[in-house]
N, C-alpha and C positions, 0 to 999 in steps of 0.2 A: 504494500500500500504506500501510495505518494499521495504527502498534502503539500501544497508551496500557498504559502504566505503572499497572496495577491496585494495585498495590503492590509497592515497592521496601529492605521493610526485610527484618531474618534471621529465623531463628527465634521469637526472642522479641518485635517488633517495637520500636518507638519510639513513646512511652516505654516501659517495660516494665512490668511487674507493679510495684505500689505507687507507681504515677505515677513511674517510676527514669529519667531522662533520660542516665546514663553520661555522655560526653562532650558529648553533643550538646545543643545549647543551643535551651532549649525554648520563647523567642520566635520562632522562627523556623520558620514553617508547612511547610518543606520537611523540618523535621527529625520530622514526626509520620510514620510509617511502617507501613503494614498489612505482612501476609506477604507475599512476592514473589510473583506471579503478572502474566502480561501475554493482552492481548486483542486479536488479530490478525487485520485487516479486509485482502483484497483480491478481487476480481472479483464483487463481493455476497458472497464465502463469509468465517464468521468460527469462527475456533477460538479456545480459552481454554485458556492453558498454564496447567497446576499451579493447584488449586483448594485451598486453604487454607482453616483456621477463619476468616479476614472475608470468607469468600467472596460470603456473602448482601449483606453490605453494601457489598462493592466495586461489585458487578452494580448494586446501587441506587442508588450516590453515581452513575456514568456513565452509568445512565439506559439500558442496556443493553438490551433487548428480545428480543434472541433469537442462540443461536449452532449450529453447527452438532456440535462434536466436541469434545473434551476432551486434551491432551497430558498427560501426566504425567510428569516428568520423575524424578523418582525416590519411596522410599517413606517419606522424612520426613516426622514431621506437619505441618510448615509450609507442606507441597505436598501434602499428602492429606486434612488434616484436615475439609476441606469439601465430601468426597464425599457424604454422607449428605444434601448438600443436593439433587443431583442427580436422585432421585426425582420429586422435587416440581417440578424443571423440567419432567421429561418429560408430567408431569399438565400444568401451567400452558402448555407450550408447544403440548402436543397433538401432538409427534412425538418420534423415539426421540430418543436421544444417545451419541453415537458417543464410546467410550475408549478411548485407548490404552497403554499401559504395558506397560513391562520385565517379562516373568516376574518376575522379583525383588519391584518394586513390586506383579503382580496380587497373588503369595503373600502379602504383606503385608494386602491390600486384603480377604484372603478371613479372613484371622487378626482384623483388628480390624473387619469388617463383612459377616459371612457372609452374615447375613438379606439380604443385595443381593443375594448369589448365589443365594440357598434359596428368596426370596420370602416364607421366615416373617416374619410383623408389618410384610411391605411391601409390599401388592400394585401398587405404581406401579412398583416397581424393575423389572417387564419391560421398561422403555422402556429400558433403558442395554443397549446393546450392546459387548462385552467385547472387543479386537483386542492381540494381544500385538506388542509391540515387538522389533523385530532390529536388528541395526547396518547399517541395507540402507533405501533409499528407502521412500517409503509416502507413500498419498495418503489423508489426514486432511481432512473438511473442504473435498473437491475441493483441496485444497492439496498440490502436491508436495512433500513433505519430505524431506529427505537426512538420515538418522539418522547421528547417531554418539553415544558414549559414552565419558566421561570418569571420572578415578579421582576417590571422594571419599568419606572416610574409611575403612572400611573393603569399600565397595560401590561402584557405578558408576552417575552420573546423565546421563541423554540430554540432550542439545542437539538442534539440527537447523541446516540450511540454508534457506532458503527465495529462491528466486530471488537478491538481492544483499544477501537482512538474514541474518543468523546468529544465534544467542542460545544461548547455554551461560551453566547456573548450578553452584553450589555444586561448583565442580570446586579440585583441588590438583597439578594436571599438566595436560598437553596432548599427549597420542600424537601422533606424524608423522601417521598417519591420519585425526585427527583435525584438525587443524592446517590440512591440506589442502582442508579444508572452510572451514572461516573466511577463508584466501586469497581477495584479490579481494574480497572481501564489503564493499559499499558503506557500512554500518554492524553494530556487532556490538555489542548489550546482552549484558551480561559480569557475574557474579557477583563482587563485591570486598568482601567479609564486613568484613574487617580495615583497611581503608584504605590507608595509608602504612605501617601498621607489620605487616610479617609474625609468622604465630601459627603454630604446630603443630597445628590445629584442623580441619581438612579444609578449610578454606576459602582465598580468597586475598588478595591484599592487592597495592597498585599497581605499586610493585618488582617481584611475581614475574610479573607480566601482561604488564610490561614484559619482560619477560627473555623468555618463554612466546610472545612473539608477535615476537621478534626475526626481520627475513629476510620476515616476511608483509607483504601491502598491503591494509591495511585503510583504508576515507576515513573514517568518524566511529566513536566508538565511546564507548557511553555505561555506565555502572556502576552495577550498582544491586545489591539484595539488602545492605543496608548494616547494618552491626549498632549498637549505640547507643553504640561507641565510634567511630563517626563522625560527623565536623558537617561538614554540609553546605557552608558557605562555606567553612573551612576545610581540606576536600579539594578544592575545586574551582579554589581558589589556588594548589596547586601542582600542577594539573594544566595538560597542554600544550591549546592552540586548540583543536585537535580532538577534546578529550575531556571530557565532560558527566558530572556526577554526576545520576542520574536522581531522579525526587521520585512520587509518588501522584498520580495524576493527569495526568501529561506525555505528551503525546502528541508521538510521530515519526511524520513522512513519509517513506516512504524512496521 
């Protein structure tokens, strides 16, 4: 199994709007960050979680060729904003594309991009195919997933399992239910918006992951979605052996 770190920063990425570097120190190529989004290779099948505004250029910087389905983990624009690019896969690849999302997320998806659903001023949008999300397995992608969902902010963003990798983002809790899924999981890429220092934000920060993940057996577990008050060597110093700050570009093996 291949996951590569399409991008590992928040919301607003790194740097931000007006070249804004916040904390993070801006010689250091690891600290340049697109929206979070990852790209998930195994048995020849490849899905793409959460498609953001760099979506065009993510696909392009990894030389990507083609994928099978679409995760969407929930309906912020830093995980949606790159649907509209979608059409134009399904023309350029010559088959449909399969998406999945929370009721919560499609109602959002139909509010800020109807014409996908209507076909008015797109006629390639036939090629996406629409699959709602439950808190219940689902094969995405020939990929068996194990859904679960997480609090954040006022709404709830899915995770999944997949065989021994896990990945939850932008979460501010961890339900027993949920928990129970990431147990065992031979690596788990994890949302840590805040760093070191806990915020009231929906997001989370290393403290609380640590606390969140007490009692589980996880082997590696790498952190991304990083906002631009984090620097990179500087989180990664006080992190323990087993735990990697992720960067744009980084590919795991699991």
């Amino acid at each position: 199994m291949k996951v590569t770190v399409l991008g590992s920063g928040s919301a607003y990425g790194t740097p931000m709007i007006f070249n804004s570097w916040g904390d993070a120190d801006a010689s250091d190529s690891r600290n340049r960050r697109q929206r979070a989004s990852i790209f998930l290779e195994d048995e020849g099948k490849r899905l793409l979680v959460d498609a953001g505004p760099d979506l065009r250029e993510q696909i392009n910087r990894e030389n990507i060729a083609d994928f099978d389905a679409v995760f969407l983990t929930h309906p912020h624009y830093d995980h949606i904003g790159g649907v509209p690019e979608l059409p134009r896969a399904c023309k350029i690849l010559g088959h449909q594309i399969d998406i999945y999302a929370s009721d919560l997320t499609m109602d959002e998806l139909k509010k800020c991009y109807a014409y996908l659903f209507s076909g008015i001023g797109e006629p390639d949008s036939g090629g996406l195919v629409w699959h709602v999300l439950k808190d219940e397995p689902v094969t995405a992608a020939g990929l068996e997933l194990d859904v679960f969902s997480v609090p954040h902010h006022h709404l709830q963003s899915n995770g999944f399992r997949y065989k021994n990798f896990a990945y939850v983002t932008d979460w501010q809790g961890l339900p027993e239910y949920a928990a129970a899924r990431l147990d065992g999981a031979d690596l788990l890429l994890a949302e840590c918006n805040n760093g070191m220092t806990p915020a009231q934000n929906g997001h989370s920060s290393w403290p609380e992951i640590v606390d969140r993940l007490k009692g589980l057996k996880i082997g590696r577990i790498v952190l991304t979605h990083l906002s631009a008050r984090v620097d990179y060597r500087t989180l990664q110093e006080q992190l323990p052996e087993n735990v990697r700050v992720a960067y744009d570009g980084m590919v795991l093996e699991v």
